[in-house]
Structures are given as structure tokens and as C-alpha cells.
C-alpha positions as CSV (number, residue, x, y, z in Angstrom):
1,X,-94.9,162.5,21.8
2,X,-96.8,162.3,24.8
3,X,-98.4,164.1,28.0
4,X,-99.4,163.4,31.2
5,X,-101.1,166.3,33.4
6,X,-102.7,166.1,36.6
7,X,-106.4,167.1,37.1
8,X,-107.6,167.8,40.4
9,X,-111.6,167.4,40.0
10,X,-113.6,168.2,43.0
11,X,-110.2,168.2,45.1
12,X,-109.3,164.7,44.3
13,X,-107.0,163.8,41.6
14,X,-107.0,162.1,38.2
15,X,-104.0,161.8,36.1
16,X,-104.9,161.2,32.1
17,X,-102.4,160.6,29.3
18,X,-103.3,160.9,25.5
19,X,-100.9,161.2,22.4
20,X,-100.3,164.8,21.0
21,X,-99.3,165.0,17.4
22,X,-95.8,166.5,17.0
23,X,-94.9,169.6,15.3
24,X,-95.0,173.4,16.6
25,X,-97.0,175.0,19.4
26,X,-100.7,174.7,18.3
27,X,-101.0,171.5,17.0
28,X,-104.4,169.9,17.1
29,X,-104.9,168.1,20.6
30,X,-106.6,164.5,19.6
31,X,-107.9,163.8,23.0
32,X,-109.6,165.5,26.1
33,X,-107.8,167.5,29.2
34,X,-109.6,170.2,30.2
35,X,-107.3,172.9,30.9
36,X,-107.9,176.7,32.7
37,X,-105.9,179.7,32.4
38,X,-102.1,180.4,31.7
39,X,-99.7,183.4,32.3
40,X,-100.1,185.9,29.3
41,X,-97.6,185.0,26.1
42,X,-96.5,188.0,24.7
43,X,-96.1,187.7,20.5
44,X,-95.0,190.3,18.5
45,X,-97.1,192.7,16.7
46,X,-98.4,191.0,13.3
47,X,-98.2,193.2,9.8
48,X,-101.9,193.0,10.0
49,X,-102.6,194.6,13.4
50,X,-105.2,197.2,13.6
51,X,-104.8,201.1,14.4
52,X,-105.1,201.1,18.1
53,X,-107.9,203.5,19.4
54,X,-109.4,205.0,22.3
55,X,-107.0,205.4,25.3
56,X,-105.7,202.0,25.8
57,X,-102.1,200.7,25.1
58,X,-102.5,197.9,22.5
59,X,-100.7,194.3,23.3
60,X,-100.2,191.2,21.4
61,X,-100.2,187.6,22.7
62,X,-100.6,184.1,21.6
63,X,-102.9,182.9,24.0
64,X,-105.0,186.2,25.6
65,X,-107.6,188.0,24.3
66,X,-109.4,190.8,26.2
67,X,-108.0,193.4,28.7
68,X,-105.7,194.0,31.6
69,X,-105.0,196.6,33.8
70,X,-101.4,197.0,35.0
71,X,-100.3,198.8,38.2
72,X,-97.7,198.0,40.6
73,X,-97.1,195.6,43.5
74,X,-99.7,195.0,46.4
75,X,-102.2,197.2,44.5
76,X,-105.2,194.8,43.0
77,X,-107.0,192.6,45.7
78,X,-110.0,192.0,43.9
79,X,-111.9,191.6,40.5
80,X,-115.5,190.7,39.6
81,X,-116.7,189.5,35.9
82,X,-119.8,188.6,33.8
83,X,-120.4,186.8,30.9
84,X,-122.6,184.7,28.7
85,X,-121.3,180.9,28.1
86,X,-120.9,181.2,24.4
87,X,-121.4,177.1,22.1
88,X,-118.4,175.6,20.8
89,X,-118.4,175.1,17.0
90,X,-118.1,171.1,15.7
91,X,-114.2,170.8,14.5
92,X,-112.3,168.2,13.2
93,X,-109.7,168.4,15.7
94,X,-109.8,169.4,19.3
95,X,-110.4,173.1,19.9
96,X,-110.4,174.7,23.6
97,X,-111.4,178.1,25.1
98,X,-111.6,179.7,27.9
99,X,-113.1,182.7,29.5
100,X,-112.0,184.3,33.1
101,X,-111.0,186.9,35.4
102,X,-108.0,187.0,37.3
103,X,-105.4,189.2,39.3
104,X,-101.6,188.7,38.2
105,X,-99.8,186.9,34.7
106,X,-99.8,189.5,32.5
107,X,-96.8,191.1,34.2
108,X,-95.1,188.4,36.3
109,X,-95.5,184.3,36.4
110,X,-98.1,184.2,39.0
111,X,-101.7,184.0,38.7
112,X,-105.2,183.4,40.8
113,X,-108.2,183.2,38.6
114,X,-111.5,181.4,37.9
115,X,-113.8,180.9,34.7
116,X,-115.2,179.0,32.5
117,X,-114.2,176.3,29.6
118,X,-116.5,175.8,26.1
119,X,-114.5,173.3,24.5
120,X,-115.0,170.6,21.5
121,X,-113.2,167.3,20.8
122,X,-113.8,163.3,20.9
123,X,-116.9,164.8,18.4
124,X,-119.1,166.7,21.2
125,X,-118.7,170.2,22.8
126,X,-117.9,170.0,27.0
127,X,-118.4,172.7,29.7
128,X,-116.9,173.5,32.9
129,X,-116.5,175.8,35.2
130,X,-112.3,175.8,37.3
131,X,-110.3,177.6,39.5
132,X,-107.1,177.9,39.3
133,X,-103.3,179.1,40.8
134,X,-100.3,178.7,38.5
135,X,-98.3,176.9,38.7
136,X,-100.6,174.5,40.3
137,X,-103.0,172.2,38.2
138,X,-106.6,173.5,37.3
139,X,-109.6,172.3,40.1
140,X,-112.7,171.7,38.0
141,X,-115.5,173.2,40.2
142,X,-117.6,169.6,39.2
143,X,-120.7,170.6,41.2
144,X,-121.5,173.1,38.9
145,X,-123.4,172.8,35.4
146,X,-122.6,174.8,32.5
147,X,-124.1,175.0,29.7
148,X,-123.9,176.8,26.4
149,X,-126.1,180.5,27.1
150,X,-126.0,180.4,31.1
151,X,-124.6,184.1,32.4
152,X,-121.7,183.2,34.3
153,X,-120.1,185.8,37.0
154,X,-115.9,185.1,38.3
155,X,-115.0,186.7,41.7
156,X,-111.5,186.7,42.8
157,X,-110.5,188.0,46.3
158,X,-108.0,188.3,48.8
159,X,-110.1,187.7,51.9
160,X,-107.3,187.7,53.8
161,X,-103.4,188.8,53.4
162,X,-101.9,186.0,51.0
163,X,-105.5,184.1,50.9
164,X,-107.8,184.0,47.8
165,X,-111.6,183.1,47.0
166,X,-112.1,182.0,43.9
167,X,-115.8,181.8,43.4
168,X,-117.6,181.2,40.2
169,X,-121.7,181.6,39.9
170,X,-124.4,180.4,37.3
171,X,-126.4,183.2,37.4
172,X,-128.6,181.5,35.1
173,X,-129.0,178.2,37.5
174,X,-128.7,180.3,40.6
175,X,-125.8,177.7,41.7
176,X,-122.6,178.6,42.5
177,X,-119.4,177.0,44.1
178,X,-115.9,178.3,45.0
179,X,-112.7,177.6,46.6
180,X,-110.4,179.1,49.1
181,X,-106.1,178.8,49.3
182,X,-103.2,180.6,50.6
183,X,-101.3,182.5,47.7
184,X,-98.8,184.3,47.3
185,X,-98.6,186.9,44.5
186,X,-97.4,190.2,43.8
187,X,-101.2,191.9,42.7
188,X,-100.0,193.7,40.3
189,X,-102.1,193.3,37.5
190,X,-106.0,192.8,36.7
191,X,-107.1,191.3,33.7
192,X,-110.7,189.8,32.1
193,X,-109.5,187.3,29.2
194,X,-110.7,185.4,26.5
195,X,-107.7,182.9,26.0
196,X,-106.8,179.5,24.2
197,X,-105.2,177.5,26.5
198,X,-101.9,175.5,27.1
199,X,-103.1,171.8,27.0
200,X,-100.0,169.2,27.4
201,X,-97.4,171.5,26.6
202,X,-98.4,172.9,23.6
203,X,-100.9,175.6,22.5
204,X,-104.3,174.3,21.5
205,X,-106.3,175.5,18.7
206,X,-108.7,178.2,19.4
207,X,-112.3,176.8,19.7
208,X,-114.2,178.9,17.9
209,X,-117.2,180.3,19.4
210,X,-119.8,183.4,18.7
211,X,-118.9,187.0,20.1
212,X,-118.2,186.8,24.1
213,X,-119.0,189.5,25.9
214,X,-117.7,190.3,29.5
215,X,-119.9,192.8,30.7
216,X,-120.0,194.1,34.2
217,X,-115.9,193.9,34.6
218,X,-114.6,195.6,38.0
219,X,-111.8,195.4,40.2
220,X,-111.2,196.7,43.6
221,X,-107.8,197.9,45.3
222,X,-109.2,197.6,49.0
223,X,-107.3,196.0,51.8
224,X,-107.3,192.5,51.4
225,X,-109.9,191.9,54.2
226,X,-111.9,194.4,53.4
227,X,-114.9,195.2,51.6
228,X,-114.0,195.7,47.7
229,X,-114.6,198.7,46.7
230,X,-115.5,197.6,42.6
231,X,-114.4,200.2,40.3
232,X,-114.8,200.0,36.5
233,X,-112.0,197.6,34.7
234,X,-111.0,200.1,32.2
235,X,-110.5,203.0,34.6
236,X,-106.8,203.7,35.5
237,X,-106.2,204.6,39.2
238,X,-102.8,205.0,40.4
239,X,-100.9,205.4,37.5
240,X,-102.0,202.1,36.5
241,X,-102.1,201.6,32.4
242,X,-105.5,200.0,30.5
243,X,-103.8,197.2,28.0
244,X,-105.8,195.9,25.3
245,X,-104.6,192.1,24.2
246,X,-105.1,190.6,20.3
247,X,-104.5,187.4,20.2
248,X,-102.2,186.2,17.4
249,X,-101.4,182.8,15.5
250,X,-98.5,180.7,16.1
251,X,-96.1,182.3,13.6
252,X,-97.4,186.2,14.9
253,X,-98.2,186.6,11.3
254,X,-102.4,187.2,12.1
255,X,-104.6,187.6,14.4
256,X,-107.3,185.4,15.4
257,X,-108.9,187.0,18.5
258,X,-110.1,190.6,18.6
259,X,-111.2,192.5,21.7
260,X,-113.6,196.0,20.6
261,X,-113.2,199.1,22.9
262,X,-114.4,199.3,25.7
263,X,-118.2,200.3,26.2
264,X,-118.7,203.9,27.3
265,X,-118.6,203.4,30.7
266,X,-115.6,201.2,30.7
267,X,-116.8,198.2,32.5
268,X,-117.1,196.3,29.6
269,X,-116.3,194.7,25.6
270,X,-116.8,191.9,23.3
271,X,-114.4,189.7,21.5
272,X,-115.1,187.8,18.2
273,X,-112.6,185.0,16.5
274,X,-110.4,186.7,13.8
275,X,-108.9,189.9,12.9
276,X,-111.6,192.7,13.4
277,X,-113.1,193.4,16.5
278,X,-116.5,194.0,17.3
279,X,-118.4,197.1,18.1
280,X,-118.5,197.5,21.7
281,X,-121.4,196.7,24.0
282,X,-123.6,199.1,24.9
């Protein structure tokens, strides 16, 4: 079977085609696309699934991992992230992850959103950082270095009605680099994610990777235009509802990314590879 998907790098574009072995969703990728984000894939709830706790409204999916924040239409126009770059373990086959904020695909089929990749295939581990709007193809920010242990921070804001920043800063390097496009989407939803992505169709296999934490998370509901005003991601306003996402296998039948509760404060949590989450950060 193959694939061919466009990747815009540094806002020209490059078109690569590679072989993917046939079978189900998941199937081990055998050469090198970097992808970004996707919409969130519900999955039912596996047999296995932990007793929800705290205040949030558990979710299963088989590609998120992490936390959203669901309200209604024209209500989120901002959202701010941190986190550490975390090393992608050696696999025999090609494993992908990715870790971003974002406003939008957990409720509807539209998304804006910018991160980072920690990926492993062709025998070495590869970083990047990307912006991206579905249903358009990822833009590698290719200016800016990542490496494994640099503290990375995602801002995404409507700067304007119907036009996004996407912004993505090595806090470690002090470099950053962004990008800016008319969208349209309903701002609906918030979310900070840990994710496997889609890569040529199919769902790739989860790099695995030691506990990522996203810690400051916020998101504001200012006029686009405006100044945000950040408030904690775990905080409802507005009757919105605080989701936290387990990510599940192919089959639903186990999960193999777990978010912890959120910290105290509710600006932040950790997520680890399998079916227990973490204690929270403090």
C-alpha cells in the first residue's frame, strides 16, 4: 500500500512517498514523515479503564492523551503551554509523538495548534517543532532546534477575528519562530495533548518516551484582538466542562497513555506511556 503526503517545510513544499505495511490502523510506519496534530478520535472505554477522580469528566481516544476543556462556540481565543521535550526510546519500527496546545478538534473537525514532535525511525530519534490547521498539511517551523530536554512553550491566538498566531518558543535556546493565517473555526474547545499521530493514513505506534509534563497550561476567552486574559486550563468558566483523555490501543481493549490529575492549582499534569497515570506535578 502506499502514501503520499505533502510537507510544507519553512513554507515551501516537499512531497515524500514511502511504503506502509498493510493491516489495521497502527501498523508500524517503515519510513519518515513527520506529522503534527489530528482532530481527537473518540474509542470506547476499555474494561481496564481506571476510576475517574477529581472533578473532571473522563474520555477515551485513540490518538489524545491529556486534557481539554469544552465550552461553546466563539468562546476560547487563546491558549498558552509548557513543557519539557522528553527522548524518544530506540524501536524496531517507526514510533511518533507529539506534544501541543491547541483550540478546537475535540468537539468539531477543525483545529489550530502548534507543538512539538520526539519521534524514532530509520534507526535515530528526530525533533521538530510545527504548526498546524486541519485540514491543511503540518509547516515544520525548520528554523528552530529541538532537542531532547529543551522547555518548550505553544501559544495559539486569535490576533484578529478569523486570524491565528501560532508561535512556538525554546525556552531553553531563547529562539523562537511562529506563523500567522486566516482561520476559520468555531473556538469551541481548548485542549493541551500528548497524541500519537495520523502518519499516511493510518495510526502510528506510540513512541514511547519518559513522563511529559505540561506545566503552566492556560487559556484565555478575551476578544480576539485583545489582550488574553490567561486563566488556569483546568478551571471551568462558562459552563464549560474539564475532559480528561486516556489514550487507548487499536482494538479499545487497553490503554497505553495516561494523563494524572491535575496539579492543585489546575494549570497543570503529567502523562506516562501505559495504563496508570502518574502523580500529578506539584
Amino acid at each position: 500500500m502506499k502514501w503520499i503526503r505533502a510537507l510544507v517545510v519553512g513554507g515551501s513544499s516537499a512531497v515524500l512517498s514511502t511504503a506502509m505495511a498493510a493491516g489495521s490502523a497502527g501498523a508500524a510506519i517503515t519510513s519518515a514523515t513527520p506529522p503534527g496534530g489530528g482532530v481527537m478520535l473518540r474509542a470506547a472505554r476499555p474494561a481496564s479503564a481506571p476510576v475517574a477522580v477529581g472533578n473532571a469528566t473522563q474520555e477515551f481516544s485513540s490518538n489524545w492523551s491529556g486534557y481539554a476543556e469544552q465550552g461553546t462556540k466563539k468562546q476560547f481565543t487563546a491558549v498558552e503551554g509548557t513543557w519539557t521535550v522528553q527522548a524518544a526510546k530506540a524501536s524496531t519500527g517507526a514510533t511518533y509523538s507529539s506534544d501541543w496546545v491547541g483550540i478546537d478538534g475535540a468537539t468539531n473537525s477543525k483545529l489550530v495548534q502548534d507543538g512539538t514532535e520526539a519521534d524514532f525511525y530509520n534507526g535515530a530519534a528526530h525533533y521538530d517543532a510545527w504548526t498546524e490547521i486541519i485540514p491543511a498539511p503540518e509547516v515544520v517551523l525548520a528554523g528552530l532546534s529541538v532537542q531532547p530536554g529543551n522547555k518548550m512553550e505553544g501559544i495559539v491566538q486569535e490576533v484578529a477575528t478569523n486570524k491565528w498566531t501560532m508561535t512556538v518558543k525554546n525556552l531553553s535556546t531563547g529562539k523562537s519562530a511562529s506563523r500567522t493565517v486566516s482561520y476559520t473555526t468555531p473556538e469551541a474547545d481548548v485542549e493541551a495533548i500528548h497524541e500519537r499521530p495520523e502518519v499516511g493514513g493510518s495510526l502510528a505506534n506510540l513512541a514511547q518516551t519518559a513522563n511529559v509534563t505540561q506545566l503552566p497550561d492556560f487559556y484565555s476567552t478575551a476578544a480576539p484582538g485583545a489582550t488574553p486574559v490567561f486563566k488556569d486550563l483546568g478551571v471551568p468558566v462558562g459552563g464549560t466542562t474539564i475532559n480528561q483523555i486516556f489514550m487507548t490501543n487499536n482494538a479499545d481493549t487497553a490503554i497505553i497513555a495516561s494523563p494524572s490529575a491535575l496539579n492543585s492549582v489546575k494549570d497543570g499534569f503529567t502523562v506516562a506511556d501505559g495504563g496508570t497515570s502518574p502523580p500529578p506535578p506539584r
